[in-house]
N, C-alpha and C positions, 0 to 999 in steps of 0.2 A: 570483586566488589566487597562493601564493609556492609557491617550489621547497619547504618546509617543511610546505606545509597540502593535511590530504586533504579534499575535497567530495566530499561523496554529497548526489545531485540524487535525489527518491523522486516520480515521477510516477501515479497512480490509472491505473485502465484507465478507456477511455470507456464508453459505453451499453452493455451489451452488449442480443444480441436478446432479449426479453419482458420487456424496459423493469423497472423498480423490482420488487424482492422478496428474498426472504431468500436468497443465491443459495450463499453459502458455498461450496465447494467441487465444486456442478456444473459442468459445462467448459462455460457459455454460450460463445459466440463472438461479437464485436462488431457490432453494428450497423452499419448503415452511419453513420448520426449518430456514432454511436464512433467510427469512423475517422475520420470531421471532427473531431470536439473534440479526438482524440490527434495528429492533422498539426498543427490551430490552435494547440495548445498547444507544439508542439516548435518551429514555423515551420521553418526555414532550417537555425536553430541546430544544432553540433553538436562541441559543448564539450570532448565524454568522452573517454578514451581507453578505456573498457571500459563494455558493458551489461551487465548484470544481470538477468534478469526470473524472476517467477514461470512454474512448467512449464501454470500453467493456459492455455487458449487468448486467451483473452482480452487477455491480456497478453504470454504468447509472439509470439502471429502481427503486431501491432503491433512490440515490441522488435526480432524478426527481419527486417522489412520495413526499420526504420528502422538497423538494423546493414548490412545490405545497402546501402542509398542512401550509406552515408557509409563503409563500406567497414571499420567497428568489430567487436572481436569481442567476440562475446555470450556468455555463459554462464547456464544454469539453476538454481534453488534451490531445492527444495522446501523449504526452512523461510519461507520467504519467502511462499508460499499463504495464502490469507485461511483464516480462525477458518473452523473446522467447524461450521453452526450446527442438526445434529441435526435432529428430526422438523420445524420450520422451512424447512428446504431448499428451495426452490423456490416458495415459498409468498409470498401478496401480504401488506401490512398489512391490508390489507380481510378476507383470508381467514382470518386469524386474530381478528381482532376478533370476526367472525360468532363465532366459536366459542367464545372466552372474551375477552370487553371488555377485559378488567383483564390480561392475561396481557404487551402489549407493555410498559406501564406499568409492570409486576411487574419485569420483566427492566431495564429502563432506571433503575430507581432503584436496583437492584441487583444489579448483570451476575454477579456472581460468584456467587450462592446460588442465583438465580432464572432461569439457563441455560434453556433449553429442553431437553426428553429427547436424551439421546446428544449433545449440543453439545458440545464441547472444551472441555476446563475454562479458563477464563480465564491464570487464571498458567500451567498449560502451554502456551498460545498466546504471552503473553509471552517466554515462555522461549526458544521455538524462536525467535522474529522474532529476540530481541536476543542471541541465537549465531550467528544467520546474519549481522547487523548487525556484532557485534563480528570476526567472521570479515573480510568485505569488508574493512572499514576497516583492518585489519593486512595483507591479502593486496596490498590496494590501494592501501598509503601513498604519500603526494606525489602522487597523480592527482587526476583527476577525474572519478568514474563516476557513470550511471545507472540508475536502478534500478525495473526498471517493475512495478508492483505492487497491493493491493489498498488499500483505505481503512482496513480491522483492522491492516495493518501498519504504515501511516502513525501510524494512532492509538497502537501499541505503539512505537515509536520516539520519537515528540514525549512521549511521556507520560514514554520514559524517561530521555531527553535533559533533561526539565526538571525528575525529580524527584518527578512526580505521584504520585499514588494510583494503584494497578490500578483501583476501582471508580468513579474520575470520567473513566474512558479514552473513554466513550462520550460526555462533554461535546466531546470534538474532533471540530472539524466538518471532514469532506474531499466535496470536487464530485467530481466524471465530470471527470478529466483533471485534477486539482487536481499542483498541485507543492510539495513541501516539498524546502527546503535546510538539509544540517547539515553541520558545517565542524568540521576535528579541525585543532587550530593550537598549536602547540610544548607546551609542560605544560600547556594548557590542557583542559576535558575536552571534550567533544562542544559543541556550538554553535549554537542552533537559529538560523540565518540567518534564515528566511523559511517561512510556514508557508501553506498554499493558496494560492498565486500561478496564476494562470490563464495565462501564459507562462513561457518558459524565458527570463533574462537571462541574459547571457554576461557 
């Protein structure tokens, strides 16, 4: 990158513990596997001059560990939190199928009407991500920070970075420790470098 261009690096949190489920907004904290997949994926590397993470544990206690090794300062954002996902919370795919077959199905072809009870409504989860997004990138111009966070916010940034629809947000696929890169470069608008990379390149 030039003295002109700001990168934001958006890295997923790893495993957290009770492995795969609706997890939204409970404070799982990482697995041990998490902690491997979020080391593996940052390796050595340490690019940034400022971290960013969500205040959930998952993503705090990794950002603050690896702010500590490289001596970067980190700051929190609650708009940055994954989507609220209501009576879901906590809950496996299995456990909801038992209950109604049709109900994951319902919501994935159409996230915005067919939310589960008390879920955040779609566009206001958009909303918050790409304030807190648009924030960074001004607060942060000509650097390059990272941003440790959830998969909903990955998916509300790439979607809005490229233009998408709100309701094909759930066609973008993010792993446990996945990396998206977006690059702000003179009049240009946002940038999507690189979208689930499973390392950091400098």
């Amino acid at each position: 990158m030039t003295d002109t261009t700001t990168q934001i690096d958006f890295i997923r949190h790893g495993e957290p513990l009770g492995g795969k489920r609706y997890r939204g907004q409970i404070d799982d904290p990482l697995s041990e596997t998490g902690w491997q997949q979020m080391w593996h994926a940052v390796g050595d590397a340490a690019p940034w001059q400022q971290i960013i993470t969500s205040p959930l544990a998952r993503c705090q206690a990794f950002a603050a560990a690896l702010a500590e090794r490289h001596a970067l300062p980190i700051v929190s954002d609650a708009r940055l939190m994954e989507i609220g996902f209501g009576i879901w919370e906590g809950r496996t795919a299995e456990q909801l199928r038992a209950e109604d077959p049709q109900q994951i199905e319902r919501f994935y072809q159409d996230p915005i009407n067919a939310r589960p009870q008390g879920a955040e409504p779609l566009a206001e989860f958009r909303a918050r991500v790409i304030a807190g997004f648009n924030d960074l990138a001004r607060t942060y111009q000509h650097q390059h920070v990272l941003v440790v966070c959830h998969a909903g916010v990955m998916r509300a940034v790439v979607a809005h970075v490229l233009g998408a629809p709100l309701e094909s947000i759930y066609r973008i696929d993010v792993a446990y420790a996945a990396i998206t890169r977006v690059r702000f470069s003179r009049e240009r608008p946002p940038t999507l470098v690189s979208h689930a990379g499973c390392r950091i390149n400098e």
